[in-house]
N, C-alpha and C positions, 0 to 999 in steps of 0.2 A: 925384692921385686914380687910383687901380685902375681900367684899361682896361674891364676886364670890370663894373666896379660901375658906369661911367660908362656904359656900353651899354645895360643894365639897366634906371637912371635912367630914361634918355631913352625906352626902350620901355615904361615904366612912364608916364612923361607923356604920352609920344604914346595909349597905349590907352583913358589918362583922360579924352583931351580927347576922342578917337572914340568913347569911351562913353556922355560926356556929351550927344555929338550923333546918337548911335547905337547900332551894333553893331561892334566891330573884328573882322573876319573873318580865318580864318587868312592868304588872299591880301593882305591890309594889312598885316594883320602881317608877313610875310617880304617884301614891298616895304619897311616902312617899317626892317628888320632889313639887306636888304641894301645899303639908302640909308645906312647911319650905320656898318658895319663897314668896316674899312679898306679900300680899293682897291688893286690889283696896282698897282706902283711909286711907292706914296706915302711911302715911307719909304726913301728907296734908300742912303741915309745907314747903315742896318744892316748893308748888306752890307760895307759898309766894315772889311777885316781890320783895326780900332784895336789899337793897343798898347795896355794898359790899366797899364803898369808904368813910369814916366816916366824911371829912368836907363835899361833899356833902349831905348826911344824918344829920348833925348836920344843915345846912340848912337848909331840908325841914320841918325838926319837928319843927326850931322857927319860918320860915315861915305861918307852918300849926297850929302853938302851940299844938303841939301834943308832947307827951312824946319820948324819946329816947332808944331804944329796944339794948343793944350791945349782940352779939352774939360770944364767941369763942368755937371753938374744941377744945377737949382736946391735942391733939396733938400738940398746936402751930402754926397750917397752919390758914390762912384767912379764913374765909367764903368765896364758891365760888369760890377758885383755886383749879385748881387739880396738 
């Protein structure tokens, strides 16, 4: 599911359920926005320069004699395309 559709969602139920019991004010709202957007180093796995091209990667690791990391999405897309 789409990051940004899944943020949305969520701030979409949250305002329903604060509506139903009230008023969502803009200060709810950007607490309850900044509570569910990503946090600084929660993903540190992105920085990671991957190879997205498996014979060059197959390369570097016997090159480097270093192990071989494969990575896929659940969905069947490559690492690295959008």
């Amino acid at each position: 599911m789409n990051r940004h559709f899944t943020t949305l969602l969520l701030l979409a139920l949250c305002a329903g359920s604060a509506h139903a019991e009230g008023t969502l004010t803009p200060q709810q709202f950007e607490s309850l926005r900044q509570q569910i957007r990503p946090q600084a180093k929660e993903s540190q796995w992105a920085a990671v320069p991957w190879l997205i091209n498996l014979h060059a990667a197959r390369e570097r690791a016997a090159r480097e004699d270093k192990p071989l990391f494969l990575w896929r999405s659940g969905g069947g897309d490559v690492l690295g395309r959008t």
